[in-house]
C-alpha positions in Angstrom: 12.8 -22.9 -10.1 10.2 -23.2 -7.6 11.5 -26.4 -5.7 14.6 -24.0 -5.5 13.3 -21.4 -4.6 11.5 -23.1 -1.7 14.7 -25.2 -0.6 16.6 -22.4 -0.2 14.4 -20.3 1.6 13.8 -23.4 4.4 17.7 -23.2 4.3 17.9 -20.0 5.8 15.4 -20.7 8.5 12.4 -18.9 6.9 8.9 -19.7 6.2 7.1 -19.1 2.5 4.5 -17.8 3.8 3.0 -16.8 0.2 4.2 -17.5 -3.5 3.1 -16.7 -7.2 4.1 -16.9 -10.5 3.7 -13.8 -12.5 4.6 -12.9 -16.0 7.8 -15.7 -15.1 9.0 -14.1 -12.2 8.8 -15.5 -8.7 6.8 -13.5 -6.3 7.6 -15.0 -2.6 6.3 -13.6 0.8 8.2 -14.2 4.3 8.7 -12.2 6.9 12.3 -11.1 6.4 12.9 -10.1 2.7 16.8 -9.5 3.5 17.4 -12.7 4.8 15.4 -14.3 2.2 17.0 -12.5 -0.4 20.3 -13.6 0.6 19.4 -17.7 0.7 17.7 -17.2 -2.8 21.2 -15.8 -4.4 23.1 -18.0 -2.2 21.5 -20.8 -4.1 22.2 -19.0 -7.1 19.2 -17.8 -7.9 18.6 -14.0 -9.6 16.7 -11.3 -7.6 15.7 -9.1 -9.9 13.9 -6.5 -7.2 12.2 -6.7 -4.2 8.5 -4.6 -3.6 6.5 -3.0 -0.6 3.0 -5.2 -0.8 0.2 -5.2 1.4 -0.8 -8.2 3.1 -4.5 -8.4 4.1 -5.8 -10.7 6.5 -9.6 -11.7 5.5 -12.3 -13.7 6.4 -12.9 -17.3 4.7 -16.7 -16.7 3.7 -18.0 -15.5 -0.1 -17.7 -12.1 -0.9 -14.6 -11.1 1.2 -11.9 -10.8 -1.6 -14.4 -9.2 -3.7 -15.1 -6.0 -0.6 -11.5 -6.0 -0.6 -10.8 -5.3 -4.5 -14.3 -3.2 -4.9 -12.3 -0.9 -1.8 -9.6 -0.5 -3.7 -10.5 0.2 -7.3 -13.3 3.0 -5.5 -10.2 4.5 -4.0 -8.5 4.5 -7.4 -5.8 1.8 -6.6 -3.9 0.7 -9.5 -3.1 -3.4 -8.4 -0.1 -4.6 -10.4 -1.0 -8.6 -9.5 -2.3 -10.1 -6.4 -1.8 -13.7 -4.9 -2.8 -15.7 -1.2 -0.9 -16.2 1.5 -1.1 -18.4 3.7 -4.0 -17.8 6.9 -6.3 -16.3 5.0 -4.3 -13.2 3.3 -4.1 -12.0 0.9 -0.8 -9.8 -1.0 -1.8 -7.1 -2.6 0.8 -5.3 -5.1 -0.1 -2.1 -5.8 1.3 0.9 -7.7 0.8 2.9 -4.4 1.0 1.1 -1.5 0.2 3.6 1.2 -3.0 4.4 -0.7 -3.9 0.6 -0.5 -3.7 0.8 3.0 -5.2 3.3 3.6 -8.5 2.7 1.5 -8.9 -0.8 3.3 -8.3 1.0 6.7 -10.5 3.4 6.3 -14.2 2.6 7.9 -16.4 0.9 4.9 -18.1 3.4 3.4 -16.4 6.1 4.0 
């Protein structure tokens, strides 16, 4: 499914710029979900839903991930599943988005 997946998404001009298996659904990331949407079912494929995520940009040194997490459960954040992007990001599926952002907006700390 993946090598599918991936072919068809190249077919309509659009990067996979992050991807995860979870519970044996495909999560993908680019940067048009429409578009991507309609190569994936073009090639036949199922879309079951498509979901608002959070896309973090970090740095590549120990720790980072876990200041990003440790922000977001002290905010309350309920994170459905979680994969990496590609340049250092990380996706973030959470059960409230807006609060995601805004607890890893918000000064640390605070």
């Amino acid at each position: 499914m993946l090598a599918r997946a991936a072919e068809a998404i190249a077919s309509g001009g659009l990067n996979l710029e992050g991807f995860a298996e979870v519970d044996g659904r495909l999560h993908v990331l680019t940067a048009d979900a429409r578009s991507a949407r309609h190569a994936l079912e073009a090639a036949g494929l199922a879309v079951s839903a498509e979901r608002e995520v959070v896309v973090v940009r970090i740095e590549d040194r120990s720790g980072a991930a876990a200041e990003v997490f440790g922000r977001l459960a002290s905010a309350g954040v309920n994170v459905r599943h979680t994969y990496v992007a590609s340049g250092h990001r990380i996706v973030i599926a959470a059960d409230e988005p807006e609060k995601a952002l805004a607890a890893l907006q918000s000064p640390a700390g605070a």
